[in-house]
C-alpha positions in Angstrom: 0.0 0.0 0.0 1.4 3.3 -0.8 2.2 5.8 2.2 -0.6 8.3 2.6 -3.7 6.0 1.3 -5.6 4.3 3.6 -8.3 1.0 2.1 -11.7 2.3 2.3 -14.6 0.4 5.3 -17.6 0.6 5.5 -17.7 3.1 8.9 -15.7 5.5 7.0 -17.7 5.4 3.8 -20.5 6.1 5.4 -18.6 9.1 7.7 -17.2 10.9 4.2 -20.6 10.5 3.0 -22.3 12.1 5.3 -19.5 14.4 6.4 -20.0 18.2 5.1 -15.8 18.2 4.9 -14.2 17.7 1.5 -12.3 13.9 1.7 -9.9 13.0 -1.3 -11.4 9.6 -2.2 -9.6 7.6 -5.1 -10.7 4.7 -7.3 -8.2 2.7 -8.8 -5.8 6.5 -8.6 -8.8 8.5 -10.1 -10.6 10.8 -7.7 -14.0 10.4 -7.2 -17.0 11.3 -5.2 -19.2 8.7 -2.7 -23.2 8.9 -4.1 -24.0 6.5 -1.9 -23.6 3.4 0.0 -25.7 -0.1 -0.5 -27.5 -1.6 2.6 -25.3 -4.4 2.6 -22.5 -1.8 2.8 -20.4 -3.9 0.6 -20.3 -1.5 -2.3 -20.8 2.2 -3.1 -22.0 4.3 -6.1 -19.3 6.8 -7.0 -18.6 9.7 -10.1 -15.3 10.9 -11.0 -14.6 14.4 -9.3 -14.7 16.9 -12.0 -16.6 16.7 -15.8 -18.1 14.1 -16.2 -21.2 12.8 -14.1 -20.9 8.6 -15.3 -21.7 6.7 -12.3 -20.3 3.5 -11.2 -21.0 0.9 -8.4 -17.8 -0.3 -6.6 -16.4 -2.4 -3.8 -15.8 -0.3 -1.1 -12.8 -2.5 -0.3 -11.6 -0.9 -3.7 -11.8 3.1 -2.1 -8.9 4.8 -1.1 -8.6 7.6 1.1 -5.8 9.8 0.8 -4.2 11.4 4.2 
């Protein structure tokens, strides 16, 4: 694991996501934002920061969140 990334839970998912504070949140090294979170809170619906509003539903095992 690189230094400065953390692996994404669940808890914390669900912190950012609620969370008025701007987190830096990667997907496979692209920045994204956290839509939402499944019940199971095994996955989350993400879009890439910036142009571009595609959304995608991800592991949230796969998150990264940078320190």
């Amino acid at each position: 694991m690189r230094a400065g990334v953390t692996k994404m839970e669940e808890r914390r998912a669900r912190q950012i996501l609620s969370s008025k504070a701007i987190t830096e949140v990667t997907f496979q090294g692209t920045k994204v934002w956290i839509d939402s979170i499944s019940e199971d809170g095994a996955t989350a619906t993400v879009h890439l920061r910036g142009p571009g509003e595609e959304r995608t539903q991800v592991s949230i095992a796969d998150l990264e969140e940078l320190e």
